[in-house]
N, C-alpha and C positions, 0 to 999 in steps of 0.2 A: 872385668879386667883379667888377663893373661896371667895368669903365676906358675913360677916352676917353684921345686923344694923337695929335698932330698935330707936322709937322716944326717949324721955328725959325722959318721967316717966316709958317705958317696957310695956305700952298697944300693942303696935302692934314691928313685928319681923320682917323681912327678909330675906333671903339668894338669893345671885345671883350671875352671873358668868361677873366677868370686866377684861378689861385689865388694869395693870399696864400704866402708862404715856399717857393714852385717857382724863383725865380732862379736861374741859373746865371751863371757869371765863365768868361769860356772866356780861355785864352793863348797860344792858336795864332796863329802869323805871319800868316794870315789875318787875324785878327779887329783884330791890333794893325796891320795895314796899313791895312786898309780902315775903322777906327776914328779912326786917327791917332792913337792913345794906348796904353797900355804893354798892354788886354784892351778887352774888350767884355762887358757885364750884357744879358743876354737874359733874357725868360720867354717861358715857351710860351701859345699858346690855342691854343684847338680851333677851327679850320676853321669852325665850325659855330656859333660864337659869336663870329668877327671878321664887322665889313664896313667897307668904306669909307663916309665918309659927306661926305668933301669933296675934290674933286679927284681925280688918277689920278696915279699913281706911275710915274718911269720908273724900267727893272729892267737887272739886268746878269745872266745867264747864268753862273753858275761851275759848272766841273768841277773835282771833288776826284780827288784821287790815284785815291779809293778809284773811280771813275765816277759817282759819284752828281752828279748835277746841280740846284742850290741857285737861286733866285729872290733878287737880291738889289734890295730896293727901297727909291728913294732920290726925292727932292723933287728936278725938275731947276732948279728956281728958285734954293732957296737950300743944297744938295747934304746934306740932312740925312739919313742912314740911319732909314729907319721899320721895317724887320720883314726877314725870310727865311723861304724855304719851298721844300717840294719845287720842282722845276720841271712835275714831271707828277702831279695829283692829290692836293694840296698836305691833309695831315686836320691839320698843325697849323702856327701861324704861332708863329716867333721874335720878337718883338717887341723893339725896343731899351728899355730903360730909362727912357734919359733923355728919352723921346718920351712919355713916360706922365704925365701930370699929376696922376697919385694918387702917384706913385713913390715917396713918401717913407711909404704905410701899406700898402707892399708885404712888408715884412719884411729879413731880412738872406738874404742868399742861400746856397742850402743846399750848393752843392757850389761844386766851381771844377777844369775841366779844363783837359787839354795844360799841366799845370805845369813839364815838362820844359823849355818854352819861358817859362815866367814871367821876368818881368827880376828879378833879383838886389834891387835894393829895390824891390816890390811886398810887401806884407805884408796878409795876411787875417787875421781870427779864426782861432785854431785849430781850434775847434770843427768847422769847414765841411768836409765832405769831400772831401780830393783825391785828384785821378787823372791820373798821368802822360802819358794821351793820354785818347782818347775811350773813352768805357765802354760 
């Protein structure tokens, strides 16, 4: 599916190619810091079906425990999170959610990691499946 999605003030744009019901709910201390809220809703695209199409995003450089190093890309106008990716040779972008202007015939999201870290009242569907860290 086609989606466009731009930060909260329209400095920067998007367009990329996701599947419907690939969401993910992550709960890691990451995601609830740099979210500012209790998780973070990502979907993936493929590298090869994002581009920008308005503006240029500044990025912040994260290294994870694990060494991997993450692209994190945010609006510096009005500090909205647009997406993550490798830092080197990036084949798929994270996209935020709530950046996506189709988001609501995206579906329900199909899993939900690092629940270990989930706050105590956050509640999903049962249905979805979880994973105590990263799978």
């Amino acid at each position: 599916m086609q989606v466009r999605g731009q930060c909260y003030c329209g400095a920067i744009a998007y367009e990329a190619q996701v599947e419907p019901g690939t969401a993910t709910v992550c709960h890691c201390t990451d995601c609830q810091a740099h979210s500012g809220s209790a998780f973070r809703t990502n979907i993936p695209a493929p590298a090869a079906g994002f581009r920008l199409t308005r503006g240029t995003p500044r990025t912040y450089i994260k290294t994870a425990a694990s060494g991997n190093r993450r692209v994190l890309a945010f609006c510096d106008v009005c500090g909205s999170s647009l997406y993550a990716c490798a830092a080197d040779n990036p084949q798929t972008y994270s996209l935020r959610l709530g950046t996506i202007t189709q988001r609501h015939e995206l579906g329900t999201p199909q899993r939900q990691i690092w629940t270990l870290r989930r706050l105590a009242w956050v509640t999903l569907p049962e249905d979805i499946d979880a994973f105590d860290e990263q799978p």
